[in-house]
N, C-alpha and C positions, 0 to 999 in steps of 0.2 A: 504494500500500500504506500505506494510514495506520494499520491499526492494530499495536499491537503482538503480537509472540507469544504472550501472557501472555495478554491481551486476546480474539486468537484463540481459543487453548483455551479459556477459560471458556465464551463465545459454542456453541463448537460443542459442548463437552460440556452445556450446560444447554438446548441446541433437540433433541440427540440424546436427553436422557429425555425432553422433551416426545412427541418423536416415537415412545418406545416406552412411553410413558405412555399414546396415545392408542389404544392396544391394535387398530391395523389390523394383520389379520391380513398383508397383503400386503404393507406396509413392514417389518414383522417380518419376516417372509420374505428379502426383500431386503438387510435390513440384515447379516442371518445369512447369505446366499450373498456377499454383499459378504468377510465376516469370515473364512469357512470359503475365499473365492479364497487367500488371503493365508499360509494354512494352511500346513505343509509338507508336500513332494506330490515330484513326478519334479525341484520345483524348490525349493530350499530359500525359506524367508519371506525372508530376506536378497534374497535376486537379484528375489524377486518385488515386492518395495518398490521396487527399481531401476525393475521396467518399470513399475511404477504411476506413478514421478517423472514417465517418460518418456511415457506414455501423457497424463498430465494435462497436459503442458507442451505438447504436439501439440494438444490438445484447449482450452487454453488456461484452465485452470480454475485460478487462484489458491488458492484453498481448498483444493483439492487439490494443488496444488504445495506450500503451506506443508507438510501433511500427513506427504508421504510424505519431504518433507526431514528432519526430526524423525525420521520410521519409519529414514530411511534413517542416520539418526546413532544412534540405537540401534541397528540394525541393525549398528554398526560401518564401515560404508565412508566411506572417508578423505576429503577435499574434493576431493582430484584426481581421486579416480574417480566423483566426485558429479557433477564440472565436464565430465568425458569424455563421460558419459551424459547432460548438459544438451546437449553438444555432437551427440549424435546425434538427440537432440528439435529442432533448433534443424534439422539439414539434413531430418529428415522433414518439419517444420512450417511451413518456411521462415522467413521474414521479419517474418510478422508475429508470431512468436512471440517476436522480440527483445524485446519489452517484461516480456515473464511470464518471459524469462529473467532479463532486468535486477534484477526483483523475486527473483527467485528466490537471487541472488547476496548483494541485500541480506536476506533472509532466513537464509540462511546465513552472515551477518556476525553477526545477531543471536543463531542456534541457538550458532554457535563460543563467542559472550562467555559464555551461558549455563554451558557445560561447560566453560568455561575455569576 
């Protein structure tokens, strides 16, 4: 993980208007069914950030773990219930997922200094 949070967000928000600047109809689409999962529904966006942590951590996507780390700090949930739902990515995903968790711990050293 070299780059920073900061760094991150710029990165992703300035490829995400490229990407809806480039007017495909089918990434549009997607980006909007991406946005509207996340939505509140039979589950609130809160708990739905959770499973996206945990979704991404199984699937081993950095980018996407920094994501919903952030999601899930707005979102309000505390580090220990951050660290509980890394812990159930970590027995779905097994072993090789220790390293995106590793990252994922130092990313939430960095989210914490943020709101500190």
């Amino acid at each position: 993980m070299a780059e920073t949070l900061a760094e991150f967000q710029k990165f992703r928000s300035e490829m995400n208007e490229e990407i809806h600047n480039s007017n495909h109809l089918g990434m549009k689409r997607f980006f909007a069914l991406d946005h509207q999962a996340y939505e509140p529904g039979a589950l609130d966006t809160k708990t739905k950030e959770l499973l996206g942590l945990v979704a991404s951590t199984v699937l081993r996507c950095d980018d996407c773990i920094t994501y919903h780390l952030v999601r899930c700090a707005e979102e309000g949930w505390s580090r220990q219930q951050v660290i509980d739902a890394l812990n159930v990515a970590l027995i779905v995903g097994g072993s090789i997922t220790i390293p995106h968790v590793r990252r994922a711990f130092a990313r939430m050293r960095e989210i914490e200094a943020l709101n500190a």
